[in-house]
C-alpha positions as CSV (number, residue, x, y, z in Angstrom):
1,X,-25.8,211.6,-42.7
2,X,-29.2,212.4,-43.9
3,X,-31.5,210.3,-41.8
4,X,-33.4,211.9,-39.3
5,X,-32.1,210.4,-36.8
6,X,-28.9,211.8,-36.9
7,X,-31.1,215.5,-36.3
8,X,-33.2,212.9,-33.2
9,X,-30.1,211.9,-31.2
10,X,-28.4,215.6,-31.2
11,X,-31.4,217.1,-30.0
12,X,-31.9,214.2,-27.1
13,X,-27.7,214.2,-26.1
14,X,-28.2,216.4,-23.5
15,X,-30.6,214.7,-21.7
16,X,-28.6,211.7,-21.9
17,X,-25.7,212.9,-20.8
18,X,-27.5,214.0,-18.0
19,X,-28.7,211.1,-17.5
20,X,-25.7,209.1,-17.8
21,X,-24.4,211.6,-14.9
22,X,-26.9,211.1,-12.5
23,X,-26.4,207.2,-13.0
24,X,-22.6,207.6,-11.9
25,X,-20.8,207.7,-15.4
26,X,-18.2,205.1,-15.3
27,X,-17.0,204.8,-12.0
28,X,-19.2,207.1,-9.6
29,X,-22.2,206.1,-7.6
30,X,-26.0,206.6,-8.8
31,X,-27.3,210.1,-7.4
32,X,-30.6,208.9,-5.8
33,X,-31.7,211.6,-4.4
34,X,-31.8,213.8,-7.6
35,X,-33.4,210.9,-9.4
36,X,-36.4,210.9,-6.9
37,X,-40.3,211.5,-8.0
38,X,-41.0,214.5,-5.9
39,X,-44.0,216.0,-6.2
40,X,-43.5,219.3,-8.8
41,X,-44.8,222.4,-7.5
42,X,-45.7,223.9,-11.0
43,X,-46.7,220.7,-13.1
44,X,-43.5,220.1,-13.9
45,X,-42.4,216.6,-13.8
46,X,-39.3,215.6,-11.3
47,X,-36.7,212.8,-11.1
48,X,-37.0,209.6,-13.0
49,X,-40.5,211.2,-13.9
50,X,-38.9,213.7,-16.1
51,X,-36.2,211.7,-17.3
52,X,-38.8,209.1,-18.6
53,X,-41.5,211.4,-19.9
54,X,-38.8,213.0,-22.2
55,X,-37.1,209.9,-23.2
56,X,-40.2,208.8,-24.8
57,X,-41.5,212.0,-26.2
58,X,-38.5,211.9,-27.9
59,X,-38.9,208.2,-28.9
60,X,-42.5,209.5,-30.6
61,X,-40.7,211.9,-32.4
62,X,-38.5,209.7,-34.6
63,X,-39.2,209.7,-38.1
64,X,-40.1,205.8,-39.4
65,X,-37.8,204.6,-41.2
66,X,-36.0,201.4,-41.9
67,X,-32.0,202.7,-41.9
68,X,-29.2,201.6,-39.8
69,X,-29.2,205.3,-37.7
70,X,-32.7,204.9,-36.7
71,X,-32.7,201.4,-36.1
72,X,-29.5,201.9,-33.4
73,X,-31.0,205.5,-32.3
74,X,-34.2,203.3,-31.6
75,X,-32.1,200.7,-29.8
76,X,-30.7,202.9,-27.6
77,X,-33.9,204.9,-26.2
78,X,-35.3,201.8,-25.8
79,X,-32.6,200.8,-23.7
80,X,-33.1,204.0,-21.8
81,X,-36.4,204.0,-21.3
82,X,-36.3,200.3,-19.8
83,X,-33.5,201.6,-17.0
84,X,-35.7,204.9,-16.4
85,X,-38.9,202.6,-16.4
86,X,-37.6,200.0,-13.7
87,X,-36.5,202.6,-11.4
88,X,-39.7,204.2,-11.3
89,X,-41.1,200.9,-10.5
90,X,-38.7,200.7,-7.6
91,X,-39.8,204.1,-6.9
92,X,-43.6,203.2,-6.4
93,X,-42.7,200.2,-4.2
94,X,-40.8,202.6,-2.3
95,X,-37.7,200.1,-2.7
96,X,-35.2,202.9,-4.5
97,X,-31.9,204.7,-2.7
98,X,-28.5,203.3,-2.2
99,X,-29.2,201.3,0.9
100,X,-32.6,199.9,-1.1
101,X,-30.9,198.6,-4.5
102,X,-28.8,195.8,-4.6
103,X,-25.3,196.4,-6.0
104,X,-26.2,194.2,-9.2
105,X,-29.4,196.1,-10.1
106,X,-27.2,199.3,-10.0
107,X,-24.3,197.9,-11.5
108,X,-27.2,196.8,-14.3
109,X,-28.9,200.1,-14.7
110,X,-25.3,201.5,-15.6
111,X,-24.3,199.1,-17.8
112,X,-27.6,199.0,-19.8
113,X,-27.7,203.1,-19.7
């Protein structure tokens, strides 16, 4: 219980779960319109935007090291950041919303988030 990770995926559970909501949990449906790119009115970064920027500050903040906790902490941004990274990609082809995603590719998102 001493690796730094352990301290790394307490302080990124939030977000997560947060995450995890907006994508529907279990059963619900993804909440496109709160995971939108709009354009932030004080810098702040919006939708997917924010959801990605944090998830990989927080991947740069990992201390290296070679245990299990980091290796499956690491594992599981990554997953995270490659769900938040292709829906920003469907963003910018302006191919993202319910009636723009194919059942499979949410059903995907979910199950890799």
């Amino acid at each position: 219980m001493n690796d730094p990770s352990y301290a790394a995926a307490v302080a990124v559970r939030d977000l997560v779960t947060m995450f995890y909501d907006l994508l529907g949990g279990e059963k619900g449906s993804i909440d496109f319109a709160k995971l939108e790119t709009t354009e932030p009115t004080d810098g702040t970064p919006t939708g997917i935007t924010y959801f990605l920027g944090n998830l990989r500050g927080q991947k740069g903040q990992v201390t290296v090291t070679n245990a299990e906790p980091k290796v499956k902490f690491m594992a599981a941004l990554n997953k995270l950041i490659k769900v938040a990274e292709e829906m920003q990609e469907q963003q910018s082809k302006k191919e993202f919303g319910a009636d723009k995603i194919a059942t499979e590719t949410s059903t995907q998102w979910k199950t890799h988030a």
